[in-house]
GULUMTOR-980510 format. One record per residue (C-alpha): residue number from 1; residue in one letter; chain; x, y, z. Coordinates in nm, 3 decimals, always signed. Layout:
REM residues N
+-----+-----+-------+---------+---------+---------+
!   n ! res ! chain !       u !       v !       w !
+-----+-----+-------+---------+---------+---------+
! NUM !   A !     A !       X !       Y !       Z !
...
+-----+-----+-------+---------+---------+---------+
END
This chain:
REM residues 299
+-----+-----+-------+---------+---------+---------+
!   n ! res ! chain !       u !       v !       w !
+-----+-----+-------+---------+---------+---------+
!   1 !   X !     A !  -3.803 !  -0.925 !  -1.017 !
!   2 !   X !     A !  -3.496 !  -1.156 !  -0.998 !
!   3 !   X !     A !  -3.508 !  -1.220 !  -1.402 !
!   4 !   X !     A !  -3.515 !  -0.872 !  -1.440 !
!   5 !   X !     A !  -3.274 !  -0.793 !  -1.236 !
!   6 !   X !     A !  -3.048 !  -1.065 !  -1.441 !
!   7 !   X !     A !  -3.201 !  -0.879 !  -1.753 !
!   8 !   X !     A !  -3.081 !  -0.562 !  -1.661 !
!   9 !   X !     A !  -2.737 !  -0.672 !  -1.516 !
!  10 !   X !     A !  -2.582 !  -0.845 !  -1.839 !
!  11 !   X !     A !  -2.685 !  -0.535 !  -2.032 !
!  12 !   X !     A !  -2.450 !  -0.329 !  -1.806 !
!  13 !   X !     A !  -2.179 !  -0.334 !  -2.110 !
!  14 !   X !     A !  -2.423 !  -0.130 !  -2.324 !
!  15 !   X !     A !  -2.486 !  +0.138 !  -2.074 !
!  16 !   X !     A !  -2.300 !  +0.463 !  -2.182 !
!  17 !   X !     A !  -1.979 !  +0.558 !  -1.976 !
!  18 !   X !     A !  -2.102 !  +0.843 !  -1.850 !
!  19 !   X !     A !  -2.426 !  +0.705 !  -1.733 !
!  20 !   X !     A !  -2.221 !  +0.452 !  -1.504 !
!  21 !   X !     A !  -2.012 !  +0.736 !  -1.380 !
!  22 !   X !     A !  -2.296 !  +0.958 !  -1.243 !
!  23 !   X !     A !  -2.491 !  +0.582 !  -1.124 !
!  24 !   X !     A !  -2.121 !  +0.504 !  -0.943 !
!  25 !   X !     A !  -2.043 !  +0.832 !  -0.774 !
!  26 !   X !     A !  -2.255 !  +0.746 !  -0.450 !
!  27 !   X !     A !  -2.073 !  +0.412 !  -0.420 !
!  28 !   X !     A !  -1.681 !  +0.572 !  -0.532 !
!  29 !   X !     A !  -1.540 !  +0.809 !  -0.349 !
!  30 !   X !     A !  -1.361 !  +0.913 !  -0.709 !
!  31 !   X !     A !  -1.082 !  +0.833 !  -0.896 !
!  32 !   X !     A !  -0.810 !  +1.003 !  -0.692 !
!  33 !   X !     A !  -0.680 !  +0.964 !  -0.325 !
!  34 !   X !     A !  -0.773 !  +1.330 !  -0.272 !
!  35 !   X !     A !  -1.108 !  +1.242 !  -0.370 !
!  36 !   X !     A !  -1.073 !  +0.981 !  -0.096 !
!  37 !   X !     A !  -0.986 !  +1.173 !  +0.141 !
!  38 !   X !     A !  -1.223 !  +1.416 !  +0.119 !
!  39 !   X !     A !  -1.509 !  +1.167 !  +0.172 !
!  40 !   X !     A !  -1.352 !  +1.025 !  +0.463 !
!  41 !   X !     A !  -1.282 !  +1.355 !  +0.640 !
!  42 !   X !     A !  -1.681 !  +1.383 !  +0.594 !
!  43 !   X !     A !  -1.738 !  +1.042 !  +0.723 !
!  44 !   X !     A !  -1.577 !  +1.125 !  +1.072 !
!  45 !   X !     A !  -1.732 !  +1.420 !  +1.068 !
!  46 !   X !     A !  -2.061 !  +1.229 !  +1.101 !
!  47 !   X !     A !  -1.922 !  +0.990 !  +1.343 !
!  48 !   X !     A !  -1.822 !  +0.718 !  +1.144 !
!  49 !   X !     A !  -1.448 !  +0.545 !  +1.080 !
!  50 !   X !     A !  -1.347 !  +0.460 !  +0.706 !
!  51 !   X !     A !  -1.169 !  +0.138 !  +0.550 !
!  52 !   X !     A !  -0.982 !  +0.244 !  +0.210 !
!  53 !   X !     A !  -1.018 !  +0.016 !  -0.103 !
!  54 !   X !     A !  -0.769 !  +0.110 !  -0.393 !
!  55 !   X !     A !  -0.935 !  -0.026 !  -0.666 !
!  56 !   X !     A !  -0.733 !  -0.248 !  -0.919 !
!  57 !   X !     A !  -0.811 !  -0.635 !  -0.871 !
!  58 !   X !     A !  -0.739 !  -0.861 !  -1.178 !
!  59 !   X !     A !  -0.447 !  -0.735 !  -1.266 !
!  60 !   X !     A !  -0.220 !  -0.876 !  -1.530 !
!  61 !   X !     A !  +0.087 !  -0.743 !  -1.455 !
!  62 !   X !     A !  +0.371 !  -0.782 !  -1.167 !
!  63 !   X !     A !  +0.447 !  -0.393 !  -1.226 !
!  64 !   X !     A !  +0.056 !  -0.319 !  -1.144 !
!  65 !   X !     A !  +0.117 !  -0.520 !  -0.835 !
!  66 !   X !     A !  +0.367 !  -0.284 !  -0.706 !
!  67 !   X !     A !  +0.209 !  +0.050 !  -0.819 !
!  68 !   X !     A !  -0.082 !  -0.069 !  -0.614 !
!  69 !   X !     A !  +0.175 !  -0.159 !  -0.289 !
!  70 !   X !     A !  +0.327 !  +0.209 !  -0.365 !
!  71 !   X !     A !  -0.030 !  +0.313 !  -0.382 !
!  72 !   X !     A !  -0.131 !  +0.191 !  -0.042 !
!  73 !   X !     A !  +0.149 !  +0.359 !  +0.117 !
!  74 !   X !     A !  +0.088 !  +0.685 !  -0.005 !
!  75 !   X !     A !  -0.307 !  +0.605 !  +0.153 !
!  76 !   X !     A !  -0.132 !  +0.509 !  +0.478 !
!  77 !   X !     A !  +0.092 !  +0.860 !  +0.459 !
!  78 !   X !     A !  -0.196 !  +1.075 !  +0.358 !
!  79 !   X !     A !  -0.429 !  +0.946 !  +0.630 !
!  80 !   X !     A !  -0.172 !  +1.045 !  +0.899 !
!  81 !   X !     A !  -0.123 !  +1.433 !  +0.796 !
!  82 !   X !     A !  -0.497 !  +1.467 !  +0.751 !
!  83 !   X !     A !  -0.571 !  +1.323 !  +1.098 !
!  84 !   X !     A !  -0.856 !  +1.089 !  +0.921 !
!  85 !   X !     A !  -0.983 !  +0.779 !  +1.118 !
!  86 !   X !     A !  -0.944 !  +0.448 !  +0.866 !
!  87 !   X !     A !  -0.788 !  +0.148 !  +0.806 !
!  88 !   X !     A !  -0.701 !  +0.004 !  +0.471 !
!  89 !   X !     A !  -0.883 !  -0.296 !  +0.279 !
!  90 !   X !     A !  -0.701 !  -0.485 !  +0.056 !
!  91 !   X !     A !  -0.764 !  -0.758 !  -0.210 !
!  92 !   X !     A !  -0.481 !  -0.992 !  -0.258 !
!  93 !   X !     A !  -0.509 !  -1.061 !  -0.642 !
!  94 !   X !     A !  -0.452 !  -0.651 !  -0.683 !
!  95 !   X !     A !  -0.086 !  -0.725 !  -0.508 !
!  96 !   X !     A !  -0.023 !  -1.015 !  -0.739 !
!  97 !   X !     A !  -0.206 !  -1.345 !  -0.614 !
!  98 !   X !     A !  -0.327 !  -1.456 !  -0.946 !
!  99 !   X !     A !  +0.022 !  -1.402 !  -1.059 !
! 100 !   X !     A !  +0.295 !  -1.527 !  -0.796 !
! 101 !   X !     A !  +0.169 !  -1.602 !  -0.467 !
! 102 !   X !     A !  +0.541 !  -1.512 !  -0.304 !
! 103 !   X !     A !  +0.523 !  -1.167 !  -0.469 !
! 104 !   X !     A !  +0.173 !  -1.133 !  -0.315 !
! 105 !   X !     A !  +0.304 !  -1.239 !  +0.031 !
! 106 !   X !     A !  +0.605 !  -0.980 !  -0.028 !
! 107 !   X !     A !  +0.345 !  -0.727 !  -0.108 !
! 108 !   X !     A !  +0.095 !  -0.764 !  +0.148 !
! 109 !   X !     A !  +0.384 !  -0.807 !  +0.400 !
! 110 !   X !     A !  +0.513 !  -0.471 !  +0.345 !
! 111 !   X !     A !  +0.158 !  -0.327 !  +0.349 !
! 112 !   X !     A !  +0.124 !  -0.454 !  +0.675 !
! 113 !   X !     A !  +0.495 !  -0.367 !  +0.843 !
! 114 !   X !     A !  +0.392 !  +0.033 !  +0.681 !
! 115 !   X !     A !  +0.047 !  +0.000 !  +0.822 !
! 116 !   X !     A !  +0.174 !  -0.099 !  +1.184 !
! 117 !   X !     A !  +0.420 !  +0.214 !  +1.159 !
! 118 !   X !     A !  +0.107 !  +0.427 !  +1.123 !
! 119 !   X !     A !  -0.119 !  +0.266 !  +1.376 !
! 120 !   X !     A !  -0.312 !  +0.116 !  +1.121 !
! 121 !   X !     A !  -0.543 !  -0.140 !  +1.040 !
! 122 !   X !     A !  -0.585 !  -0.387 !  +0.708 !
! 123 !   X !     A !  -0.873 !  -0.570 !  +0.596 !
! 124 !   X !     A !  -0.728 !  -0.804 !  +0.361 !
! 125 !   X !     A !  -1.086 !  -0.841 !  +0.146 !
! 126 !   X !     A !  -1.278 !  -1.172 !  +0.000 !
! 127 !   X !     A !  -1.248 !  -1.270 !  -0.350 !
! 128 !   X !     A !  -1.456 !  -1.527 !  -0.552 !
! 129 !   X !     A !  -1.397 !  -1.916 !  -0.413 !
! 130 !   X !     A !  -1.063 !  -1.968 !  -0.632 !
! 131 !   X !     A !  -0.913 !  -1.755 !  -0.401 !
! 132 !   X !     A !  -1.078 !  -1.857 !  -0.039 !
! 133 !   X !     A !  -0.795 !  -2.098 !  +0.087 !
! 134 !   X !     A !  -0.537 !  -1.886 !  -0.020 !
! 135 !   X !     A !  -0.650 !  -1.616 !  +0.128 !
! 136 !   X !     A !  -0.741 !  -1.710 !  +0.447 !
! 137 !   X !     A !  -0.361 !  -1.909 !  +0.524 !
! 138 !   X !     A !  -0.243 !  -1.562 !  +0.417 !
! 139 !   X !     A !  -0.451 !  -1.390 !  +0.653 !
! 140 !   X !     A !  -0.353 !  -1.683 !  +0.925 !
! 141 !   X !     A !  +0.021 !  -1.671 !  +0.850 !
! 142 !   X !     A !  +0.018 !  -1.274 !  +0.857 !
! 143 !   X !     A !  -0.199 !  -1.280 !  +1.204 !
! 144 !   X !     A !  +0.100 !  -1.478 !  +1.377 !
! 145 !   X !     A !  +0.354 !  -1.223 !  +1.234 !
! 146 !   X !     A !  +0.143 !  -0.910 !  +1.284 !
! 147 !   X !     A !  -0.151 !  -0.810 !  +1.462 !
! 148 !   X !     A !  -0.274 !  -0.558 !  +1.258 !
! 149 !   X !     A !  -0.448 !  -0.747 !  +0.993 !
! 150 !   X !     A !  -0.793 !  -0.913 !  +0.980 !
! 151 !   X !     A !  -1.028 !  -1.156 !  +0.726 !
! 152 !   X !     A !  -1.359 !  -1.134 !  +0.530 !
! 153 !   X !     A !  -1.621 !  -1.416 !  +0.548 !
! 154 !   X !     A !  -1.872 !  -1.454 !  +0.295 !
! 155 !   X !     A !  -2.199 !  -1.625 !  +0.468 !
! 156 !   X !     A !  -2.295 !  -1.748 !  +0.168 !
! 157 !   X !     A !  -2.044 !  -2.006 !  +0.122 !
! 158 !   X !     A !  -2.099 !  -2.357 !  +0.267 !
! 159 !   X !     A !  -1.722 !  -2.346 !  +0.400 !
! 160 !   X !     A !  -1.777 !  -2.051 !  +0.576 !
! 161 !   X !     A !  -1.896 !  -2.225 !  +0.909 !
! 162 !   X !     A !  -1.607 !  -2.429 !  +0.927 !
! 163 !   X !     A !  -1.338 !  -2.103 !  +0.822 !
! 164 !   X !     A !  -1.534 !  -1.927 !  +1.116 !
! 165 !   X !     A !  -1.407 !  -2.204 !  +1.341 !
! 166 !   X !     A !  -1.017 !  -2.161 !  +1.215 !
! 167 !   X !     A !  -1.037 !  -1.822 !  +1.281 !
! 168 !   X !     A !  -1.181 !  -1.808 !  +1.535 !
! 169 !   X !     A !  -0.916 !  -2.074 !  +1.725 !
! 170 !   X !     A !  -0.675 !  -1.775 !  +1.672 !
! 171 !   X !     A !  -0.899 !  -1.443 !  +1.743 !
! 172 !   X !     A !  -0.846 !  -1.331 !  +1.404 !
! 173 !   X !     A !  -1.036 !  -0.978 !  +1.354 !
! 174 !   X !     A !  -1.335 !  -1.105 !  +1.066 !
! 175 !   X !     A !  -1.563 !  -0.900 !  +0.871 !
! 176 !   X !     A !  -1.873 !  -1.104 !  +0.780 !
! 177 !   X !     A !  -2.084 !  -1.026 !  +0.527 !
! 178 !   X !     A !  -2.339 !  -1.201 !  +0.310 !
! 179 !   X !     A !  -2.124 !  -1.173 !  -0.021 !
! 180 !   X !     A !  -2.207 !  -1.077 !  -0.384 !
! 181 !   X !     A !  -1.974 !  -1.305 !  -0.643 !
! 182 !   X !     A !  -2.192 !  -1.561 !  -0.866 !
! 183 !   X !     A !  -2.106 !  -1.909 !  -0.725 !
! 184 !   X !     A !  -2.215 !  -2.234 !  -0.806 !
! 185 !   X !     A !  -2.499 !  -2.395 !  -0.615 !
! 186 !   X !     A !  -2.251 !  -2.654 !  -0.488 !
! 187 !   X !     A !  -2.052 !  -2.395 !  -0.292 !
! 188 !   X !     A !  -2.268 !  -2.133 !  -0.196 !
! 189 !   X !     A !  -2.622 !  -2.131 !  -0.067 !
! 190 !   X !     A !  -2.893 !  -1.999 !  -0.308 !
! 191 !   X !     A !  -3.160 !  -1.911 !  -0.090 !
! 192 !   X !     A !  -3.187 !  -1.585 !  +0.052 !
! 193 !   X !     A !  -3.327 !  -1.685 !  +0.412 !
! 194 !   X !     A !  -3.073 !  -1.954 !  +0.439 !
! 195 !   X !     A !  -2.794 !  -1.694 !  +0.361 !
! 196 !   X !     A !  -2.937 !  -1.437 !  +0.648 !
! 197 !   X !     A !  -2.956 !  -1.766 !  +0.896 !
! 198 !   X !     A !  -2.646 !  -1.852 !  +0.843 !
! 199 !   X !     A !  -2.495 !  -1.545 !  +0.855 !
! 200 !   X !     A !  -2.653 !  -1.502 !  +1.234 !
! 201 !   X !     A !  -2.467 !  -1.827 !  +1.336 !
! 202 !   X !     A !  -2.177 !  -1.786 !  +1.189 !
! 203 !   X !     A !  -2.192 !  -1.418 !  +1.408 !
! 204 !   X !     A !  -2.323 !  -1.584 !  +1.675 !
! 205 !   X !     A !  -1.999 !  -1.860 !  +1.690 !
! 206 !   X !     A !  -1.751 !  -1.515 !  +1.672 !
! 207 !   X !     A !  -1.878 !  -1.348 !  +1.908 !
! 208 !   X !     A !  -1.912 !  -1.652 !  +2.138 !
! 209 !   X !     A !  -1.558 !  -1.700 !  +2.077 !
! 210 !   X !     A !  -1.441 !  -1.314 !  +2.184 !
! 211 !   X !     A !  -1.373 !  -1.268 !  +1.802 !
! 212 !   X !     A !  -1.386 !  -0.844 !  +1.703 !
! 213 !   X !     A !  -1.628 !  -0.824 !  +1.463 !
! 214 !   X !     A !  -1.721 !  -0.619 !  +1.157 !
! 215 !   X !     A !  -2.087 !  -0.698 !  +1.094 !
! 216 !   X !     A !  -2.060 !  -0.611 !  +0.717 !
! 217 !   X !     A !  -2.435 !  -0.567 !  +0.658 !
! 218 !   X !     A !  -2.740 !  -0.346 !  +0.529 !
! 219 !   X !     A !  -2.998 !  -0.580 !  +0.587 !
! 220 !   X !     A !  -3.187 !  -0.443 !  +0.917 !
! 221 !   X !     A !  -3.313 !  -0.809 !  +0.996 !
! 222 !   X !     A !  -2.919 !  -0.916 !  +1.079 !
! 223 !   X !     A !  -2.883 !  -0.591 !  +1.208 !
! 224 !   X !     A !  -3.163 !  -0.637 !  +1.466 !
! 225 !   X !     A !  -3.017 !  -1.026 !  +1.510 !
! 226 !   X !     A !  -2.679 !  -0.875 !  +1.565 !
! 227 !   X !     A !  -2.829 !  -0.637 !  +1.840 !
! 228 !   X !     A !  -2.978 !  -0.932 !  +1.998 !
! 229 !   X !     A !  -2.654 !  -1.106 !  +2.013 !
! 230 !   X !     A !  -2.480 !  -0.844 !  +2.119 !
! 231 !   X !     A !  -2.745 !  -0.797 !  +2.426 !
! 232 !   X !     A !  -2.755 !  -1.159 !  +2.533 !
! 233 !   X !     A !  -2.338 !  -1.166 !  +2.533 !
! 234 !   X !     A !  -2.317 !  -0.839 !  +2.730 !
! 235 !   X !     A !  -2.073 !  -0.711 !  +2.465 !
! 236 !   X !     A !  -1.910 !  -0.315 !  +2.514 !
! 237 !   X !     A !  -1.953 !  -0.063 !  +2.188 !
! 238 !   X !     A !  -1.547 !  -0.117 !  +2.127 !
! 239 !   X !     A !  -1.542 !  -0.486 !  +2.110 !
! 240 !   X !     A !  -1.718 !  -0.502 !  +1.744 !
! 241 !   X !     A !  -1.830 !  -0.245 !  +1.522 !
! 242 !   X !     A !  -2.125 !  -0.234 !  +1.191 !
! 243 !   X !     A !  -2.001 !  -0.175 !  +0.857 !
! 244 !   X !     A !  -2.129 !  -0.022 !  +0.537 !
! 245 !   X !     A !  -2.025 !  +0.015 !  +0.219 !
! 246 !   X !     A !  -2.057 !  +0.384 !  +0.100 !
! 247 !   X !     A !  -2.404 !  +0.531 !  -0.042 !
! 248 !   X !     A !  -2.599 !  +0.261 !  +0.059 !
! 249 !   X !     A !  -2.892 !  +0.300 !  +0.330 !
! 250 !   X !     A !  -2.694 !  +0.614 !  +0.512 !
! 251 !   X !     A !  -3.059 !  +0.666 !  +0.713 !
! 252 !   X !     A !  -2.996 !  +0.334 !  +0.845 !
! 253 !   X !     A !  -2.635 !  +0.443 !  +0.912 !
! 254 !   X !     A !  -2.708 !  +0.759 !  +1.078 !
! 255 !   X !     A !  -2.956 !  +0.563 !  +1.333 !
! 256 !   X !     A !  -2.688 !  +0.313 !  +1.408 !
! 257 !   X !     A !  -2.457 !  +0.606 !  +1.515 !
! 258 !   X !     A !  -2.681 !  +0.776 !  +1.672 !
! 259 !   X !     A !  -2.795 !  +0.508 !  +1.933 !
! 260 !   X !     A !  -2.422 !  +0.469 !  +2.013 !
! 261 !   X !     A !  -2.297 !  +0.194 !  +1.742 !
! 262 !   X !     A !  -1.945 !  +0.197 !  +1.591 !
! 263 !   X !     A !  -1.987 !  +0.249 !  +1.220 !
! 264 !   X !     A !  -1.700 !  +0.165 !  +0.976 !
! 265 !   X !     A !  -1.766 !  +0.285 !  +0.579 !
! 266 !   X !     A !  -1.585 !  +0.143 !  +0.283 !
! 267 !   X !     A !  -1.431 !  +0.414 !  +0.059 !
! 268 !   X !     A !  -1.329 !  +0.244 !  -0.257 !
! 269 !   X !     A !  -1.133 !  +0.487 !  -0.516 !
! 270 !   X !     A !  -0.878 !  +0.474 !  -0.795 !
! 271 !   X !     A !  -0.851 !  +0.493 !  -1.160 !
! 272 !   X !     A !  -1.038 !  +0.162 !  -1.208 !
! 273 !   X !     A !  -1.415 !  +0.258 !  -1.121 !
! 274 !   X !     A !  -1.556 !  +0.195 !  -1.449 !
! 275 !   X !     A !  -1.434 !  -0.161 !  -1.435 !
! 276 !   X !     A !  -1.539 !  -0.184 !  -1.031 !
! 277 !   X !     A !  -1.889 !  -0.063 !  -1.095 !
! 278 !   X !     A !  -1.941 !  -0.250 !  -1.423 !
! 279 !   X !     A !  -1.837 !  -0.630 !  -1.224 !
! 280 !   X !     A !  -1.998 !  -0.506 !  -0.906 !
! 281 !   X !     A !  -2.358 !  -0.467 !  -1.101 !
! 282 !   X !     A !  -2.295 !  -0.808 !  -1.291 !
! 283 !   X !     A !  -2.230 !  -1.000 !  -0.972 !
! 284 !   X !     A !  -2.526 !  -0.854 !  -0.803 !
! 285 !   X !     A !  -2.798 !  -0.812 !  -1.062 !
! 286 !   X !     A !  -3.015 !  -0.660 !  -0.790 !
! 287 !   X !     A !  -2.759 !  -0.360 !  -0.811 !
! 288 !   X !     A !  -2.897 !  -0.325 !  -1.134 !
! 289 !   X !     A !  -3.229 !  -0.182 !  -1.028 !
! 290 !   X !     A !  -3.063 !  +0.111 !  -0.922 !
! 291 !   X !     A !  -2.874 !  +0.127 !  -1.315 !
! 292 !   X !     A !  -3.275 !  +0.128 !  -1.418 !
! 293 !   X !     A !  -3.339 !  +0.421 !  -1.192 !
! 294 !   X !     A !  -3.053 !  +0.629 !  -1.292 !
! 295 !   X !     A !  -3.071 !  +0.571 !  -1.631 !
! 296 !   X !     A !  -3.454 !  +0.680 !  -1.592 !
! 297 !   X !     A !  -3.390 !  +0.990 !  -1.397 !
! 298 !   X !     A !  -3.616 !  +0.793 !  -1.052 !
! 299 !   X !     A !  -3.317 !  +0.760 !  -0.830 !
+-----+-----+-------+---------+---------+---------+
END
């Protein structure tokens, strides 16, 4: 299934437009902030908080670096008149990392002084390994400024164990997940059991260490492992939460909310979806199963 998975994946470029659109509209919440908005206010409706993703990494230009800053405060303003219960995720190369790393700091910096004025919360997101160390000193340096911001680890990586110990030193707020970008064997584990064991001790060390936690997963095997954890620590309902991304496994979201669990959704918009949904399916051929269904009228 795995080669043709791969298959289908690199032959994502080929698929018409419009196909990806209708594929992509249970994942994207649309391409405008009202769109956005409107998903989240039916989120809390079913119990469940929201992150906000504007979409836009890889840009090229300084300029797109602040229309995405300018962006994210018009989120942060919009979520306050509608009442709406989210935070905002952020990846650092859409606020200029790949460019200038001091316009990125500016950026993010500002994100995170208009986030604080609003109560609010920012997930600065994981990139592919070229961008790991940055990211996390960012995260670090921005944690002793401000305490509204928080980091992503990928279980995947071979690093990870040792970032989860850095973090950790300094309670810093982590999402884990098992992450999707392509990496070489040398930095990332390969096998899929090793990836789901590792991921349960790098939760394990977090939560040991009174870290809040975002247990980024669908996979109901480190769900029920995170359940267990939680149960042996004695840990409340407000000192972590699970998170999902949006569309995916919502019957296994509505049981987690209904037996009590915190449940955090990520709401990605923005003008950029094609180009989201495209690299999403080609960094995680098994996404492209569901591209196979759509395209075949079985999903």
């Amino acid at each position: 299934m795995g080669i043709i998975d791969r298959a289908l994946a690199e032959s994502v470029r080929v698929i018409p437009r419009p196909i990806v659109r209708k594929i992509s509209s249970r994942y994207i919440a649309g391409s405008t902030l009202e769109d956005a908005l409107a998903t989240i206010r039916e989120l809390n409706e079913r119990g469940c908080k929201a992150t906000v993703d504007v979409l836009g990494e890889g840009i090229r230009h300084k300029s797109q670096a602040i229309e995405t800053l300018n962006e994210y405060k018009r989120v942060l303003e919009a979520l306050d008149e509608h009442g709406l219960e989210s935070g905002i995720s952020v990846k650092l190369t859409a606020l200029g990392l790949a460019l200038d790393e001091e316009l990125c700091r500016a950026n993010l910096e500002e994100i995170l002084i208009s986030a604080a004025a609003h109560g609010r919360f920012v997930r600065v997101d994981m990139e592919d390994s070229p961008y790991t160390s940055a990211t996390l000193d960012l995260v670090l340096e921005m944690h002793r400024r401000y305490g509204n911001v928080g980091a992503v680890i990928q279980a995947y990586l071979r690093r990870s164990l040792e970032d989860v110990e850095r973090l950790a030193e300094h309670k810093v707020s982590v999402r884990l997940c098992k992450g999707i970008y392509d990496e070489p064997r040398r930095l990332a584990y390969k096998d899929f059991d090793v990836v789901r064991q590792n991921y349960i001790l790098l939760l394990e060390r977090l939560m040991e260490e009174g870290c809040y936690v975002g247990i980024a997963t669908h996979d109901e095997y480190l769900v029920w492992h995170a359940l267990r954890i939680i149960h042996r620590l004695g840990l409340s309902p407000d000192e972590y939460e699970f998170q999902m991304l949006l569309g995916v496994d919502e019957e296994l979201r509505t049981i987690l909310v209904e037996s009590g669990q915190r449940m955090r959704v990520y709401v990605p918009y923005g003008r950029q979806w094609y180009e989201y949904s495209t690299r999403r399916l080609q960094e995680n051929p098994k996404i492209a199963t569901y591209v196979a269904k759509g395209v075949l009228g079985l999903g």
